[in-house]
C-alpha positions in Angstrom: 164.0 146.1 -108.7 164.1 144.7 -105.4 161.6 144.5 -102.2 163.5 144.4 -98.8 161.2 142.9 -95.9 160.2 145.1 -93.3 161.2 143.0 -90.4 163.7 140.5 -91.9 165.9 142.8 -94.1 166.1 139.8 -97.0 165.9 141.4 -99.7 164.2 139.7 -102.7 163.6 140.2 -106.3 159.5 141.9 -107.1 159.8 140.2 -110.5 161.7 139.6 -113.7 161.8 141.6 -116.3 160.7 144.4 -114.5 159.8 148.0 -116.4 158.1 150.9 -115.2 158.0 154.5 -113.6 157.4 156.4 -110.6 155.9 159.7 -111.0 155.7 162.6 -109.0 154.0 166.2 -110.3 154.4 170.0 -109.0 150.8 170.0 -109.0 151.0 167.3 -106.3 149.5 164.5 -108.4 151.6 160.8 -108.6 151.6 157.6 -109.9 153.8 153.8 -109.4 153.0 151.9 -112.3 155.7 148.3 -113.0 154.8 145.6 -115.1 157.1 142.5 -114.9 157.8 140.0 -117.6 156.2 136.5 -118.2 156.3 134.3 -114.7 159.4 132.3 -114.6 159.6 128.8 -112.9 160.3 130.2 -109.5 158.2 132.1 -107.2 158.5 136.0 -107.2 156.8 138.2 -105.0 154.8 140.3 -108.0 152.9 137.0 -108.4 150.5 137.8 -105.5 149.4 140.8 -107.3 148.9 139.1 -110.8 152.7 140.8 -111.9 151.5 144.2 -111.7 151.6 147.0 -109.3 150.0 150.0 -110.6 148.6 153.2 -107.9 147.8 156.6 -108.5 146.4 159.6 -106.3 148.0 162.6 -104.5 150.9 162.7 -102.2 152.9 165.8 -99.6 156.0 165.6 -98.3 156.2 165.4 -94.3 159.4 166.8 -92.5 160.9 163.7 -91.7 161.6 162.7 -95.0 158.9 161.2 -96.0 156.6 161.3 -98.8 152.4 160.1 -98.5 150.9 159.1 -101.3 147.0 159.6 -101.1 145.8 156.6 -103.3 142.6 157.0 -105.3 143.3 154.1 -108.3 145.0 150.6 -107.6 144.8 147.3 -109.3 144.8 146.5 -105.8 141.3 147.5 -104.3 142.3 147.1 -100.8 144.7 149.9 -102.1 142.0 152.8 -102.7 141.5 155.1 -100.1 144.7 154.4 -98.1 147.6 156.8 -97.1 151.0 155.1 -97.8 154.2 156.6 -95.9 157.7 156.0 -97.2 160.7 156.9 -96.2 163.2 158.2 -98.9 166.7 158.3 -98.9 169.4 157.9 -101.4 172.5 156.2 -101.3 175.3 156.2 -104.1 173.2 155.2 -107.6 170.3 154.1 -105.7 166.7 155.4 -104.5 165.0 153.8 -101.9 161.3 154.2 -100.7 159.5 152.1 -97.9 157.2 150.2 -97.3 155.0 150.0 -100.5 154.5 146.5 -100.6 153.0 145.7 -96.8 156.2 145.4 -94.8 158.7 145.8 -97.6 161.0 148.8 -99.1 161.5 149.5 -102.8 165.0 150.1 -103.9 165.7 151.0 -107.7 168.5 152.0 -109.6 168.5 155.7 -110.4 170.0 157.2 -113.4 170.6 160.9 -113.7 168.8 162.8 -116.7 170.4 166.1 -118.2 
């Protein structure tokens, strides 16, 4: 997936080899876990977080389109005990959530399930 700066708009690779899920429950409960594959030769910007980016905790939905997650587990401990806002929208085959990273957006490719 990509990251997209916050206040540059340059929008960069997270890693290689990226796999993972986001979550989201009924019960209110969610979870971001990615793992990306081995480090390649250039810098990416998952290798500040050791290629991983896993958080988990609770999150509501506010009425201008935004979803806070409530986070209670990180591998980043600076992480615990935060409120993260992102913005969600969706455009074409894509679903895009910001900022997660400090200053950055998520985009992903979206597939629809039956």
């Amino acid at each position: 997936f990509t990251v997209i700066s916050g206040t540059s708009h340059k929008a960069e690779d997270f890693c290689s080899g990226a796999t993972g899920q986001i979550l989201y429950q009924e019960s209110g409960y969610m979870s971001v876990s990615i793992n990306c594959g081995p480090q390649g030769s250039k810098s990416e910007v998952a290798d500040a977080s050791g290629r991983v980016l896993f958080y988990a905790g609770s999150f509501y939905l506010t009425e201008k389109n935004e979803v806070v997650h409530n986070v209670n587990q990180s591998t980043n401990q600076k992480k615990i005990g935060k409120n993260i806002s992102l913005c969600i929208k969706t455009e074409r085959n894509t679903f895009i959530i910001g900022p997660a990273i400090e200053g950055h957006s998520i985009q992903f490719s979206i597939a629809c399930l039956d």
